[in-house]
Backbone atoms as SQL, in Angstrom:
CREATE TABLE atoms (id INTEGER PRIMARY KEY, chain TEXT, resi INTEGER, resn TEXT, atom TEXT, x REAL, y REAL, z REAL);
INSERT INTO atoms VALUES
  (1, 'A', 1, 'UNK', 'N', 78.164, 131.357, 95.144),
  (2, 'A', 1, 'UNK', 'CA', 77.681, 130.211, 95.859),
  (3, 'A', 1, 'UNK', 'C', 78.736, 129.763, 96.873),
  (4, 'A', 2, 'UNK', 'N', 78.467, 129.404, 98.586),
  (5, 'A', 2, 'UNK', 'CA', 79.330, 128.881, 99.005),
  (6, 'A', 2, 'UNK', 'C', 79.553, 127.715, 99.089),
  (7, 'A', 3, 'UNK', 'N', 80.411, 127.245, 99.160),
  (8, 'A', 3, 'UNK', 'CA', 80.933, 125.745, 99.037),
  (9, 'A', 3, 'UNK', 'C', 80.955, 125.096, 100.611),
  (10, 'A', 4, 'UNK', 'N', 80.440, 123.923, 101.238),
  (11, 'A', 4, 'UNK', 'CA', 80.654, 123.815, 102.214),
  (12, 'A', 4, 'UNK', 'C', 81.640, 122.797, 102.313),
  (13, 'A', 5, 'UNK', 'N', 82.621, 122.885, 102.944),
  (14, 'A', 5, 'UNK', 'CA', 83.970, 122.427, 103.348),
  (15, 'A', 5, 'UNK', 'C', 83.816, 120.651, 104.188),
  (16, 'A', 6, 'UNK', 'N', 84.196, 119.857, 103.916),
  (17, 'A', 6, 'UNK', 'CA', 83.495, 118.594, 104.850),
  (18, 'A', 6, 'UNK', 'C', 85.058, 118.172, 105.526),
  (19, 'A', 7, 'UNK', 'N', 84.740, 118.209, 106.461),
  (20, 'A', 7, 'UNK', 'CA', 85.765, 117.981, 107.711),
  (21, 'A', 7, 'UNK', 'C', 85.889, 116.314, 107.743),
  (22, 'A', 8, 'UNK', 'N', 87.015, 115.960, 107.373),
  (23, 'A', 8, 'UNK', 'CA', 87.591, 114.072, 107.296),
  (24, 'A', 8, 'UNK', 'C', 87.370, 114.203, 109.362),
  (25, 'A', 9, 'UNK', 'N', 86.732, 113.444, 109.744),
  (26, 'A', 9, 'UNK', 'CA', 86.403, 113.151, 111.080),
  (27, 'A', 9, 'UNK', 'C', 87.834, 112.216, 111.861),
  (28, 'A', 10, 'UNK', 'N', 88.564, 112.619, 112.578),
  (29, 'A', 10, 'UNK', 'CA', 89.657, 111.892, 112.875),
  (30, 'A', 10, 'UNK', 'C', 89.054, 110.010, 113.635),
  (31, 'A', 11, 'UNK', 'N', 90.441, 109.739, 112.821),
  (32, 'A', 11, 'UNK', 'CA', 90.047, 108.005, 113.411),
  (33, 'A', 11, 'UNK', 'C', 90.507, 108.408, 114.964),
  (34, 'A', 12, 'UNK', 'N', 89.841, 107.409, 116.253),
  (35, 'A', 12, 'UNK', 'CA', 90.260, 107.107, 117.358),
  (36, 'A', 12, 'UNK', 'C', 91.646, 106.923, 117.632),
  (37, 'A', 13, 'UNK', 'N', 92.469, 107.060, 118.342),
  (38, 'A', 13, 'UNK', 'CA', 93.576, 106.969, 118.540),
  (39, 'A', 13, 'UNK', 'C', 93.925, 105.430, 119.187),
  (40, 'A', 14, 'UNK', 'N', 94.023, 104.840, 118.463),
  (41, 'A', 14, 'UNK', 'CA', 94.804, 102.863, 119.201),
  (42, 'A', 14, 'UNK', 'C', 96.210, 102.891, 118.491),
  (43, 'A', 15, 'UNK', 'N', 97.073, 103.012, 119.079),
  (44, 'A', 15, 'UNK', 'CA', 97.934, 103.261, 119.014),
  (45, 'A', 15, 'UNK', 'C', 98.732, 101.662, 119.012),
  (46, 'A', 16, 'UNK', 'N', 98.477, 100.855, 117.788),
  (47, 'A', 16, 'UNK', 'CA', 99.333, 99.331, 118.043),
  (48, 'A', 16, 'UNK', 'C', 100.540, 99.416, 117.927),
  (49, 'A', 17, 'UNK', 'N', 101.526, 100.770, 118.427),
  (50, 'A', 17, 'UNK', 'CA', 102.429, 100.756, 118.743),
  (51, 'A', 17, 'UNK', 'C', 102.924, 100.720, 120.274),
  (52, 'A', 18, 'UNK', 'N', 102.013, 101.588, 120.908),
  (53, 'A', 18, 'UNK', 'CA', 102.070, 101.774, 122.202),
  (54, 'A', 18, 'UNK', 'C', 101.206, 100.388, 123.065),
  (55, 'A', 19, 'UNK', 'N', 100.431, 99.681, 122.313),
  (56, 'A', 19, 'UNK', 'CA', 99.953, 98.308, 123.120),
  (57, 'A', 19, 'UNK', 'C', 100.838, 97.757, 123.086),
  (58, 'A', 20, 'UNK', 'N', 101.588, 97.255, 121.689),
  (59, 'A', 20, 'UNK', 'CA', 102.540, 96.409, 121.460),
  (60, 'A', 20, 'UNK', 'C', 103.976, 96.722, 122.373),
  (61, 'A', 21, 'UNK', 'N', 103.805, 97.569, 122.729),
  (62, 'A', 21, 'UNK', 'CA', 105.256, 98.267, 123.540),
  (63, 'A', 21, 'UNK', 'C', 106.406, 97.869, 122.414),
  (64, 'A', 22, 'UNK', 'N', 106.740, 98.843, 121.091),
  (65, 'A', 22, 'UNK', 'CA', 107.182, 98.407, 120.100),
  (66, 'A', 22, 'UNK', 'C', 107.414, 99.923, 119.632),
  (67, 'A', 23, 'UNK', 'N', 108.507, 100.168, 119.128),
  (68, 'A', 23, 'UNK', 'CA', 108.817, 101.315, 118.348),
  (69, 'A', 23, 'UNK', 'C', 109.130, 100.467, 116.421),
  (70, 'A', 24, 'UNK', 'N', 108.617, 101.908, 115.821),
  (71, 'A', 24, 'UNK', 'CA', 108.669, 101.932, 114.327),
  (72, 'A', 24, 'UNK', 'C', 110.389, 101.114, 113.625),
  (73, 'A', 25, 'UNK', 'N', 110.401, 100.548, 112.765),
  (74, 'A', 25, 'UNK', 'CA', 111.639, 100.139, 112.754),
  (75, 'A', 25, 'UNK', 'C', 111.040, 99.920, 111.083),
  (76, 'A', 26, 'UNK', 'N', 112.598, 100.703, 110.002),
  (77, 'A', 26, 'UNK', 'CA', 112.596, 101.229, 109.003),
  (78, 'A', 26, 'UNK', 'C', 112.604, 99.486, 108.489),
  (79, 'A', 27, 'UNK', 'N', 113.481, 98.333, 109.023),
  (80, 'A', 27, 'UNK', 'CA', 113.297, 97.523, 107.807),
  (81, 'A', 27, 'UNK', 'C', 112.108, 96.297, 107.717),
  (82, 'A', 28, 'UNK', 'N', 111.517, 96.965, 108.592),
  (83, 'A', 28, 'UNK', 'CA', 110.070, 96.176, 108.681),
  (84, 'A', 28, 'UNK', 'C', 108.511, 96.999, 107.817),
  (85, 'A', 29, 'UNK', 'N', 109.315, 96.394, 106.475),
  (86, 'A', 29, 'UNK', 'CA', 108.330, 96.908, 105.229),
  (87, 'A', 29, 'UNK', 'C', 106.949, 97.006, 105.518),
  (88, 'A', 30, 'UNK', 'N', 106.413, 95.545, 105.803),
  (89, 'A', 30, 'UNK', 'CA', 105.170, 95.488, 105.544),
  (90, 'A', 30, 'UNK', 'C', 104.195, 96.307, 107.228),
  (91, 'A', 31, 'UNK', 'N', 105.086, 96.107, 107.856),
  (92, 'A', 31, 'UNK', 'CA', 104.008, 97.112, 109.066),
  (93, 'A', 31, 'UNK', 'C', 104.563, 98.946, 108.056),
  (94, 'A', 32, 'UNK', 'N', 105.403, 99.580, 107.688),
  (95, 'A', 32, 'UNK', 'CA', 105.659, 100.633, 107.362),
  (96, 'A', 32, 'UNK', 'C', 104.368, 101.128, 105.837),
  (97, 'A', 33, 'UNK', 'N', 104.490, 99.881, 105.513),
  (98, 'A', 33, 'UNK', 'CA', 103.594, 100.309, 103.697),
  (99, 'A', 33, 'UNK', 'C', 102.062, 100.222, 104.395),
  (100, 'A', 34, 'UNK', 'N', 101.560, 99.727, 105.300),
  (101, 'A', 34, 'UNK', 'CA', 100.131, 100.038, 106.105),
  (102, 'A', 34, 'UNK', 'C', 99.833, 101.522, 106.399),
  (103, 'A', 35, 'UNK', 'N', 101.160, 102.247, 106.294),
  (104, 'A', 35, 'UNK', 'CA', 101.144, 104.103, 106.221),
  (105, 'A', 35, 'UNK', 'C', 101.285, 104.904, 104.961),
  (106, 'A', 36, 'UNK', 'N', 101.307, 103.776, 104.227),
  (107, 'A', 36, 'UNK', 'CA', 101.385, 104.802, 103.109),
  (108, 'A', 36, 'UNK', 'C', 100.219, 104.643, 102.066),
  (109, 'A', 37, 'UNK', 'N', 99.756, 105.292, 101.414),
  (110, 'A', 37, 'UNK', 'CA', 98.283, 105.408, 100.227),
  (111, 'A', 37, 'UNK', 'C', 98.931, 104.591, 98.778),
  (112, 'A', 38, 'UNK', 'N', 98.475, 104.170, 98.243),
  (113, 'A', 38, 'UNK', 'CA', 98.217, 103.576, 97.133),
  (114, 'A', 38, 'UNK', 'C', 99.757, 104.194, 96.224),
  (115, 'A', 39, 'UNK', 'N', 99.693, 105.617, 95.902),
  (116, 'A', 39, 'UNK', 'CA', 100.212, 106.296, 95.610),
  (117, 'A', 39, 'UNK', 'C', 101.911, 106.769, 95.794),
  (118, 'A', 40, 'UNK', 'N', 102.204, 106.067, 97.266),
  (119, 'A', 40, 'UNK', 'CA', 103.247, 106.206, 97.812),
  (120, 'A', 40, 'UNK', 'C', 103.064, 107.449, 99.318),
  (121, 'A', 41, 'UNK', 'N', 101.787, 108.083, 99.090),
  (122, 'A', 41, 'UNK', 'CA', 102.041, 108.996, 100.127),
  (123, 'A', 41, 'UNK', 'C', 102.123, 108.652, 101.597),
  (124, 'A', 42, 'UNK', 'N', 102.668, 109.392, 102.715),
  (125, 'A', 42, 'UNK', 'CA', 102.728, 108.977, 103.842),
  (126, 'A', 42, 'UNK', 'C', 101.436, 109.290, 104.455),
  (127, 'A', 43, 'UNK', 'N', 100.539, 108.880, 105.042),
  (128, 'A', 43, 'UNK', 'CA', 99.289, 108.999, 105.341),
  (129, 'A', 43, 'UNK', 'C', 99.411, 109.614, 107.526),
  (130, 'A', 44, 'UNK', 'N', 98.693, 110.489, 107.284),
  (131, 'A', 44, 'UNK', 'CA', 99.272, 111.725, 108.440),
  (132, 'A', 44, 'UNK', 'C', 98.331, 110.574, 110.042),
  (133, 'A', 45, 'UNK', 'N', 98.750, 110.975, 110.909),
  (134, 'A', 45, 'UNK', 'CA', 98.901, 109.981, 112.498),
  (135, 'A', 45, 'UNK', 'C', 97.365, 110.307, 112.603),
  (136, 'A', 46, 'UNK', 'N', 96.626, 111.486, 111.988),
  (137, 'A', 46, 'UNK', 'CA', 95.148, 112.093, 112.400),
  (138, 'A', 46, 'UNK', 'C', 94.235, 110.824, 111.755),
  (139, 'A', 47, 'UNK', 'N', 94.925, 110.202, 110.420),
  (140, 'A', 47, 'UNK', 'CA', 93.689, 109.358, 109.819),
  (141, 'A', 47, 'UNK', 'C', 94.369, 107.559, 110.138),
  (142, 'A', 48, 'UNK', 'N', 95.618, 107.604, 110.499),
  (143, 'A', 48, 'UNK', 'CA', 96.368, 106.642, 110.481),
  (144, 'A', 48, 'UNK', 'C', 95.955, 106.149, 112.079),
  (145, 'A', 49, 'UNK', 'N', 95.686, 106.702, 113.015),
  (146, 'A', 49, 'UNK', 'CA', 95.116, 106.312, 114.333),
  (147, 'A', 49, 'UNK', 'C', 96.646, 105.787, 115.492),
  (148, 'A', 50, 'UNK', 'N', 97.461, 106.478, 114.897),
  (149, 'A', 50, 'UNK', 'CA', 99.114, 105.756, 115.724),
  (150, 'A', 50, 'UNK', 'C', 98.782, 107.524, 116.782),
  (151, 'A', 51, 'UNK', 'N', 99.719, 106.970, 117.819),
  (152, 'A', 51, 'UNK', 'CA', 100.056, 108.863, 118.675),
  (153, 'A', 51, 'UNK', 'C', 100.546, 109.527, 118.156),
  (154, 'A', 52, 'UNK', 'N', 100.775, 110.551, 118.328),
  (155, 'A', 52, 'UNK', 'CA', 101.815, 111.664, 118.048),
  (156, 'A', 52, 'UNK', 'C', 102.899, 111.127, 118.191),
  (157, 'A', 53, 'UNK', 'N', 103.608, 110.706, 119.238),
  (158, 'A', 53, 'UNK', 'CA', 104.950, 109.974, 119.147),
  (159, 'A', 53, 'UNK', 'C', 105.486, 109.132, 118.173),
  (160, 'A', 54, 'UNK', 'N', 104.443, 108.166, 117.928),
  (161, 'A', 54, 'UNK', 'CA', 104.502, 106.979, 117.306),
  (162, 'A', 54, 'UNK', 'C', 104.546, 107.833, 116.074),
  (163, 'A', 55, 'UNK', 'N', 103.603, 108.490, 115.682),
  (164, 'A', 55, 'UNK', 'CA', 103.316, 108.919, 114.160),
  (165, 'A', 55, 'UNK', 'C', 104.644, 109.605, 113.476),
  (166, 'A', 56, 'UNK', 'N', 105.125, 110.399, 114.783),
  (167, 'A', 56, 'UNK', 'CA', 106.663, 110.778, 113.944),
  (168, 'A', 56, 'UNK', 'C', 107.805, 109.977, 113.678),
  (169, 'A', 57, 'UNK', 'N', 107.592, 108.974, 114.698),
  (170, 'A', 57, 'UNK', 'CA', 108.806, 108.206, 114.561),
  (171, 'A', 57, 'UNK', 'C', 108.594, 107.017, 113.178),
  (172, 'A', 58, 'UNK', 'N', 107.225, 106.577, 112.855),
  (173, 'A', 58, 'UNK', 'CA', 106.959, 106.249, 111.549),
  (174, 'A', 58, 'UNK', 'C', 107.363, 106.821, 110.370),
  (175, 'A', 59, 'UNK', 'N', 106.873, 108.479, 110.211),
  (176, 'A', 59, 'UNK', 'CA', 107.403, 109.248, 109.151),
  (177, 'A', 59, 'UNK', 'C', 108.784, 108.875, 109.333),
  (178, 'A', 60, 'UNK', 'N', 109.727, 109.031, 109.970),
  (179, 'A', 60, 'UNK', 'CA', 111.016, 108.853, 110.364),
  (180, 'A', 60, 'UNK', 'C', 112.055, 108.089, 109.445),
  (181, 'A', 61, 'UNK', 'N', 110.139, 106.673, 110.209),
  (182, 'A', 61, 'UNK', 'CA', 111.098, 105.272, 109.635),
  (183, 'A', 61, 'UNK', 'C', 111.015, 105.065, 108.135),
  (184, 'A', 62, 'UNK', 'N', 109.512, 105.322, 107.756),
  (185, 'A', 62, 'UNK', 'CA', 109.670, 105.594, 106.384),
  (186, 'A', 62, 'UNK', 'C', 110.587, 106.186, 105.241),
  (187, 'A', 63, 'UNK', 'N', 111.275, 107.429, 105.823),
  (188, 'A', 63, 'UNK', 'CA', 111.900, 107.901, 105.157),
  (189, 'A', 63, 'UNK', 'C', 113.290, 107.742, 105.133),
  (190, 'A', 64, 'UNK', 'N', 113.620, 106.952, 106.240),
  (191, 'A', 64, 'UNK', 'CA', 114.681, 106.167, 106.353),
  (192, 'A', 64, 'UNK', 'C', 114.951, 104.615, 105.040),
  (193, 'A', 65, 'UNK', 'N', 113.360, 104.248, 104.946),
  (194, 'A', 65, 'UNK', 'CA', 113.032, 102.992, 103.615),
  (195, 'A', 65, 'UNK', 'C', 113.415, 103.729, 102.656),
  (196, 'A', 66, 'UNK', 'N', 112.360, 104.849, 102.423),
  (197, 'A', 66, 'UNK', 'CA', 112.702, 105.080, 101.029),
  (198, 'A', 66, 'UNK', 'C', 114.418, 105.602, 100.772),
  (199, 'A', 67, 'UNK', 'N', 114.756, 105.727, 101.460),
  (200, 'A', 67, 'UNK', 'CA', 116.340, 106.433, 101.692),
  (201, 'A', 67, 'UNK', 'C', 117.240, 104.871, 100.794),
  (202, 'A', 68, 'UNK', 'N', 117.459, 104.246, 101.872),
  (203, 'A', 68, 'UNK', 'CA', 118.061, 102.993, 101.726),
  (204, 'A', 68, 'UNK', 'C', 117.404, 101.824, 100.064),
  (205, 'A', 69, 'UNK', 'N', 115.869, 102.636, 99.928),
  (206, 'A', 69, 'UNK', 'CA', 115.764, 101.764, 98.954),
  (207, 'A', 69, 'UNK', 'C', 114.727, 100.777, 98.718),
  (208, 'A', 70, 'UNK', 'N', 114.139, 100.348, 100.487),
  (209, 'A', 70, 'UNK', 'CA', 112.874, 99.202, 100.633),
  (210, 'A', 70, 'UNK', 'C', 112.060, 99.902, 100.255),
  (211, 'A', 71, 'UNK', 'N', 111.724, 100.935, 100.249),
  (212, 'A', 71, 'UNK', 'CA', 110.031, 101.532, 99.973),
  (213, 'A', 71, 'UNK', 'C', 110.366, 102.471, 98.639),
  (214, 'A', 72, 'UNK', 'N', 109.477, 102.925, 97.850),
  (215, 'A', 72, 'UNK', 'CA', 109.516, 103.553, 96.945),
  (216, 'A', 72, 'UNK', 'C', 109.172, 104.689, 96.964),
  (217, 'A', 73, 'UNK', 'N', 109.257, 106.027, 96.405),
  (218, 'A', 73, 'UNK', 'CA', 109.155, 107.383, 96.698),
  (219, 'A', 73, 'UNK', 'C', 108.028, 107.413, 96.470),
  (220, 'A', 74, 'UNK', 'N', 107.427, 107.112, 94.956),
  (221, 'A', 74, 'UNK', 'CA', 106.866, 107.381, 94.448),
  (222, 'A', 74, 'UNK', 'C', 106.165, 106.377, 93.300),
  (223, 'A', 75, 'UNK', 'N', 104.654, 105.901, 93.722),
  (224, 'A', 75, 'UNK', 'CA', 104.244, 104.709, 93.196),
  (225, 'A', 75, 'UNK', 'C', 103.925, 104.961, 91.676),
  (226, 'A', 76, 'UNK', 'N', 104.513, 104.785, 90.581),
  (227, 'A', 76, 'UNK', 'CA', 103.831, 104.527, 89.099),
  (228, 'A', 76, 'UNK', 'C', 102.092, 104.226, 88.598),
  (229, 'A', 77, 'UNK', 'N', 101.514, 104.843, 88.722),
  (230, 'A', 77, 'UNK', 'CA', 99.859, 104.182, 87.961),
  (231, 'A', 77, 'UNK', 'C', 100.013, 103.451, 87.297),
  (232, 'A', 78, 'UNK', 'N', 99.184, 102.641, 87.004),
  (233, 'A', 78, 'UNK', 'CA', 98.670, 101.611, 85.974),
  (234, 'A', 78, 'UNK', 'C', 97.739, 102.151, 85.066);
């Protein structure tokens, strides 16, 4: 039997980095945890709707948090 594969449809690209004329900045938690899933994961620029630019320099900043300590690697279940 084949399985048919369902394609996640990319969000539009609004980039409220590039309106804001604003780059990613690691100790500004609560705009950084809006990228990440429940789970702790970093959620990729295709479903997150930031540019390509923006989207790397997020991963960036993120991993700069969890580095230092503000963000957590890895979220615990309940």
């Amino acid at each position: 039997m084949i399985k048919k594969v369902r394609k996640l449809r990319p969000v539009p690209t609004n980039c409220k980095f590039c309106k804001e004329k604003i780059d990613p900045d690691y100790k500004e938690v609560n705009d950084l945890s809006k990228f990440l899933t429940e789970r702790g994961k970093i959620i990729g620029k295709d479903r997150s709707g930031v540019c390509a630019k923006h989207g790397r320099r997020v991963t960036h900043a993120i991993k700069h948090a969890r580095y230092i300590g503000l963000l957590p690697y890895v979220v615990q279940p309940h």
